[in-house]
C-alpha positions in Angstrom: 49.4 102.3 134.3 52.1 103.2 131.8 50.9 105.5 128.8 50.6 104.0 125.4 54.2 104.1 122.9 53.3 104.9 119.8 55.3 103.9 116.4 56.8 106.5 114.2 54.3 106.0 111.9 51.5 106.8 114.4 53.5 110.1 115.7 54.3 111.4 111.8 50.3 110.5 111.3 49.1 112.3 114.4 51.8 115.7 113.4 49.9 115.5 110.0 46.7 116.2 111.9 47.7 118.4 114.0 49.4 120.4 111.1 45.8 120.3 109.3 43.9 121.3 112.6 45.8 124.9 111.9 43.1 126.0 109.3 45.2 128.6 107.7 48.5 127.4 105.4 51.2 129.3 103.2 53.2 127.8 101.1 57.1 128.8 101.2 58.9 128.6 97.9 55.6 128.5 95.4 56.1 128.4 91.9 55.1 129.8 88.8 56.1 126.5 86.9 53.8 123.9 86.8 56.5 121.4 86.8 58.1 121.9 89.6 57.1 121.0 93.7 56.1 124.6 94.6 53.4 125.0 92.1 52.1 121.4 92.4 51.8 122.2 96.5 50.8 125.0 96.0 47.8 123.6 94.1 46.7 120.8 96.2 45.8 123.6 98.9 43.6 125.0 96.0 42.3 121.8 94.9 41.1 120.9 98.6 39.6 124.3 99.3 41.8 125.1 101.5 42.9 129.0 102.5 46.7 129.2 101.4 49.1 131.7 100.7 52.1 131.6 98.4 55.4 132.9 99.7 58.2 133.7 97.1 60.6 136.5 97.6 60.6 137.2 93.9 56.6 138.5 94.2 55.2 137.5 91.3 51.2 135.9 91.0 50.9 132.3 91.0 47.5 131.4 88.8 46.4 135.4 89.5 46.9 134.7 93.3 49.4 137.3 95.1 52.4 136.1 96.5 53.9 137.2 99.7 57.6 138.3 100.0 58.4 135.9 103.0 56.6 134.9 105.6 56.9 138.0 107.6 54.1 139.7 105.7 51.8 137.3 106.5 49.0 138.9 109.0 49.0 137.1 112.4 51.8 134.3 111.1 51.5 132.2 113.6 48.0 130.9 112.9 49.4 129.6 110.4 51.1 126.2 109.2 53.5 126.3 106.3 54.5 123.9 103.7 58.1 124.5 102.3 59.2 123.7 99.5 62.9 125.2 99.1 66.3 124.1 99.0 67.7 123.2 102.7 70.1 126.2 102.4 67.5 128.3 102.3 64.9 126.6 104.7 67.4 127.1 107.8 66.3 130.4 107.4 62.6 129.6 106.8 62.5 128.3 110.2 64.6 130.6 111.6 61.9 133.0 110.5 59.1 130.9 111.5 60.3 130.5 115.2 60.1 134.1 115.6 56.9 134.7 113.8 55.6 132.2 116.4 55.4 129.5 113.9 54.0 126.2 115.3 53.8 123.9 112.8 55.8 123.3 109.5 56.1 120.5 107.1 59.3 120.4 104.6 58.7 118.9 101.9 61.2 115.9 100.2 64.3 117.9 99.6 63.7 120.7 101.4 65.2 119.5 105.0 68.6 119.1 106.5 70.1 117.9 109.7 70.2 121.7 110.6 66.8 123.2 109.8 65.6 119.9 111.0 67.3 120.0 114.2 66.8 124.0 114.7 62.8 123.3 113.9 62.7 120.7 116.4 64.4 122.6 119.3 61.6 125.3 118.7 59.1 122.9 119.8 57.6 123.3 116.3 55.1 120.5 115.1 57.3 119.4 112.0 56.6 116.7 109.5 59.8 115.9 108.0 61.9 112.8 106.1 61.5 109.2 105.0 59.8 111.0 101.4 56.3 112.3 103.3 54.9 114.7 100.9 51.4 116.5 101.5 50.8 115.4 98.0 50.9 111.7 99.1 50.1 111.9 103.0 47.6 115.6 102.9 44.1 113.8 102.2 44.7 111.0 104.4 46.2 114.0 107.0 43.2 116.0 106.6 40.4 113.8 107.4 42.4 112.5 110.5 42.4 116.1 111.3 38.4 116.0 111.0 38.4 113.6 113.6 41.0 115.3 116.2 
């Protein structure tokens, strides 16, 4: 018997879970400015009730909640699954920093990916939820109660 194919749809739907299934997130390149991506992010985790860290090298609180440096000064990084949210230039080195934090699973938000980070992320055996516009502000809820059922 030949295993089942699955579409893209059904792998990106099935990442999403498993990215979920992590428990713990940070999200990489949180803002203070409630109209950009970062903060918005940043704030769905909130709004769910979900445990999530902000990461921004310039260190400042978001919404009276400490931000973390980078991703390095997260205790025991690799249970968890980060979100970012920063130019590609600087998420090549995002993932270069979460492959050897032990890293798994990383979704880059629209804009954030390249060919590169993309390519380096996938070579790492990372789970990563990337292009065609998937956003955790469209895709998370759905994501997460798939998640309940993995």
């Amino acid at each position: 018997m030949t295993p089942p194919t699955y579409s893209s749809a059904a792998k990106m739907a099935l990442a999403q879970a498993q990215f979920f299934k992590q428990g713990k997130f940070a999200v990489v390149g949180a803002s203070q400015d409630p109209s950009k991506f970062g903060y918005k992010v940043l704030k769905w985790y909130l709004n769910h009730d979900l445990p999530v860290v902000p990461i921004n090298p310039n260190g400042r609180a978001i919404d009276n909640i400490p931000t973390l440096l980078s991703l390095s000064a997260l205790p025991c990084a690799s249970s968890y699954a980060i979100s970012v949210i920063t130019p590609p230039s600087v998420t090549r080195g995002v993932i270069a920093q979460a492959e050897e934090l032990g890293i798994r699973h990383v979704w880059l938000q629209p804009g954030a990916e390249d060919a590169e980070a993309l390519a380096t992320a996938t070579a790492s055996g990372m789970n990563v939820i990337a292009g065609g516009g998937v956003c955790v502000l469209v895709s998370g809820s759905e994501a997460m109660r798939a998640a309940a059922k993995l």
